[in-house]
C-alpha positions as CSV (number, residue, x, y, z in Angstrom):
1,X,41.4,89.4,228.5
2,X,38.5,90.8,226.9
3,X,36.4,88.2,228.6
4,X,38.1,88.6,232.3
5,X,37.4,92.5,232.0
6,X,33.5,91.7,231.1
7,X,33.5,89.7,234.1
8,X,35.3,91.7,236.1
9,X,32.7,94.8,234.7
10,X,35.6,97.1,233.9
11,X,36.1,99.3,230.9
12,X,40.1,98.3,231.0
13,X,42.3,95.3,233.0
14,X,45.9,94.1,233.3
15,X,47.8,91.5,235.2
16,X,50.7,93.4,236.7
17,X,54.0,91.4,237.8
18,X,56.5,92.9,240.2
19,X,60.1,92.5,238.4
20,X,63.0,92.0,241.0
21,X,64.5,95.0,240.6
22,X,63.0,96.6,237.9
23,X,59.7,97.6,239.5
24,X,56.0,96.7,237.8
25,X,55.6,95.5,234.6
26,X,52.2,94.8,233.2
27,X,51.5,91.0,231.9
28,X,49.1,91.5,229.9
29,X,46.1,93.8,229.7
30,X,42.7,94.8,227.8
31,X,42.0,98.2,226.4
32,X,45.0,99.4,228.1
33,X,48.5,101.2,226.0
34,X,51.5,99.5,226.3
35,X,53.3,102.0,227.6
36,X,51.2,102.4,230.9
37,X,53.5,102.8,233.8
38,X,52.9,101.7,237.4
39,X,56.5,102.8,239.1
40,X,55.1,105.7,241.0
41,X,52.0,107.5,242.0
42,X,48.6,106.4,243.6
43,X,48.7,103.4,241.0
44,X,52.2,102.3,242.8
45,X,50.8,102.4,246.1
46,X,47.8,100.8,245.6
47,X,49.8,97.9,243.9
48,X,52.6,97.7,246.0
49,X,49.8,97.1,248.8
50,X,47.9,94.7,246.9
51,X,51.0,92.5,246.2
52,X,52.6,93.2,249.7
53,X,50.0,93.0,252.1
54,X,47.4,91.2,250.2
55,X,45.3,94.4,250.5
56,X,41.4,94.3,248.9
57,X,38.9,96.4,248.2
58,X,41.4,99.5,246.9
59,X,39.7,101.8,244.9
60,X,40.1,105.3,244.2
61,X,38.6,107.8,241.9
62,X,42.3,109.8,241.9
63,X,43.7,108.7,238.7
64,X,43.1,109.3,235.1
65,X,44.6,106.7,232.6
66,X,44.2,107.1,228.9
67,X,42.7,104.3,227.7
68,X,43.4,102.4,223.9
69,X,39.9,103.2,222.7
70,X,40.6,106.9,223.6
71,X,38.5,107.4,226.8
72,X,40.2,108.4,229.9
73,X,38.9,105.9,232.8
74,X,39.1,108.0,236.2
75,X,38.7,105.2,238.4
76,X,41.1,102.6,239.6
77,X,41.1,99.1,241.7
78,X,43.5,96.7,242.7
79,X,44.1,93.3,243.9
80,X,46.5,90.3,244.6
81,X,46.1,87.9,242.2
82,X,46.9,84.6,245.1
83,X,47.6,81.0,244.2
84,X,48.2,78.4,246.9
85,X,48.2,81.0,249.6
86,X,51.4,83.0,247.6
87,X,51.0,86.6,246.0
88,X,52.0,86.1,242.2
89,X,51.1,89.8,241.4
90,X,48.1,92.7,241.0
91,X,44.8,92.5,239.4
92,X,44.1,96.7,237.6
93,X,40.7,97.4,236.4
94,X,39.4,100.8,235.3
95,X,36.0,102.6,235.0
96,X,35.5,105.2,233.1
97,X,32.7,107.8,234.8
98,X,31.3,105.7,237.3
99,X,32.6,104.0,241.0
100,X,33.2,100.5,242.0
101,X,30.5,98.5,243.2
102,X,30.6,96.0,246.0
103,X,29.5,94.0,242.8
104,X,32.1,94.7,240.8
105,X,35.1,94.4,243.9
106,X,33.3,90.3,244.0
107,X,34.2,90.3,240.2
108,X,37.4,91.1,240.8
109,X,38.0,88.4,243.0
110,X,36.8,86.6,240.9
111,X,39.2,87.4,238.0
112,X,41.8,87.5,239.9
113,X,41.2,83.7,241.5
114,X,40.7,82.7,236.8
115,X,44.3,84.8,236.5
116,X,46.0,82.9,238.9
117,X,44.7,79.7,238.1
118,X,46.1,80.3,234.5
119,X,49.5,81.5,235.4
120,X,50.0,78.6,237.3
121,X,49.0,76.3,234.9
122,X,51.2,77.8,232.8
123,X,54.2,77.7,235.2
124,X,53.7,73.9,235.5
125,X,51.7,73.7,238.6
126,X,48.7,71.5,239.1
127,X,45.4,73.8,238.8
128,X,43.2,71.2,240.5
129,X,45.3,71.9,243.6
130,X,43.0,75.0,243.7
131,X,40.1,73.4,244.1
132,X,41.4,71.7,247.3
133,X,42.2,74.8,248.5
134,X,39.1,76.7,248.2
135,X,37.6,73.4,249.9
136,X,39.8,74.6,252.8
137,X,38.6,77.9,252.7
138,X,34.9,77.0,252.9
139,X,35.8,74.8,255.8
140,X,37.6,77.5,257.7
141,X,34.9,79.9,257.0
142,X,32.0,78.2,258.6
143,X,30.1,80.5,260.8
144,X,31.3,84.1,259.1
145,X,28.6,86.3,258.0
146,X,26.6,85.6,254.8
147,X,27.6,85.8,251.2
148,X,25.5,88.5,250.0
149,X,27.0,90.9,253.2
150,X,30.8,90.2,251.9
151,X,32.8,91.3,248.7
152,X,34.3,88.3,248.0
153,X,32.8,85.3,246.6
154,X,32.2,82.4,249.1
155,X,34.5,79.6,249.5
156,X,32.1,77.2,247.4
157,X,31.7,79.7,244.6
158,X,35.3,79.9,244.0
159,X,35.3,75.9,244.0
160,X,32.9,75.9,241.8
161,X,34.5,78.6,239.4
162,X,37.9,77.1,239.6
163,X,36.1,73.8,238.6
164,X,34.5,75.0,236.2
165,X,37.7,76.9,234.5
166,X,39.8,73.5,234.5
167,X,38.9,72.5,231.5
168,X,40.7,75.8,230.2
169,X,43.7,75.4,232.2
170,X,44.1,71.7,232.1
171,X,45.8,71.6,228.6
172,X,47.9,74.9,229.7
173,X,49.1,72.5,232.4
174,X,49.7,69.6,230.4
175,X,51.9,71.1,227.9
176,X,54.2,73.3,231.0
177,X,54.6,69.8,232.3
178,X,55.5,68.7,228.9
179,X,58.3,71.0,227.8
180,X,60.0,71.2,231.4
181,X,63.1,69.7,231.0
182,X,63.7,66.3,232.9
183,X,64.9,66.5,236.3
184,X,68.9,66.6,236.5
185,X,70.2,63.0,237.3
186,X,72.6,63.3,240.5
187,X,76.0,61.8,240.4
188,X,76.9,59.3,242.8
């Protein structure tokens, strides 16, 4: 995680789930306490948007979180974290004294794309299906404005990353599909 908050240029990250009943949860995070809670305030709302209506580019400088190294980050975004077009949770990442950048929002994206590339490997799906979808994406975005006037990273940059992180995810893959217990044989 260390690594994802570098590239995502933030001083603290986590992967939050949404728990059927039992509100957020976080998955796993960097320089952030265990304990952190996500069931109510700004932090909730910004989530709950990012996870229901695939909201981007939420930040706010309305928060203070205590941080594990001690400093107090006062500076919050949040995204989905998408894989084959379905939410699979929210992307956190702190600052501590500074805003967001349109810079760091692309990061995010960026991060979040890696995230859910890994969690799917890890559920058993195939991460090279990403690739074709981000294919589809470029396709379906020929004509929009240029790269360098949006937040998000192009179509072809996010092939490219997700190509690029397959040879990290591949083996996560290939062991889910290992241990998944064979299909149930059906009784005639």
């Amino acid at each position: 995680m260390a690594y994802l908050a570098k590239v995502a240029r933030a001083d603290a990250i986590a992967v939050i789930l949404n728990l059927k009943g039992e509100g957020y949860a976080t998955y796993v995070a960097h320089n952030l306490p265990t304990g952190t809670k996500w069931t109510d305030g700004l932090a909730s709302e910004m989530l709950t948007k990012a996870i229901t209506d695939r909201a981007t580019e939420q930040t706010t400088s309305g928060v203070t979180v205590t941080l594990s190294d001690g400093r107090a980050a006062d500076t919050l975004a949040v995204a989905p974290v998408v894989w084959k077009d379905q939410v699979v949770g929210g992307l956190a990442a702190m600052l501590v004294g500074r805003a967001f950048t349109p810079e760091d929002l692309a990061g995010l994206s960026r991060v979040g794309d890696l995230i859910g590339l890994e969690l799917a490997a890890r559920a058993g799906y195939d991460p090279q299906a990403g690739i074709t979808l981000w294919q589809k994406m470029t396709q379906a975005a020929k004509g929009t404005p240029p790269t360098w006037l949006s937040t998000h990273p192009s179509g072809a940059d996010r092939e490219r990353r997700t190509k690029s992180a397959l040879k990290e995810v591949m083996p996560l893959y290939e062991k889910a599909k290992a241990s998944k217990p064979p299909a149930a044989a059906t009784a005639n």
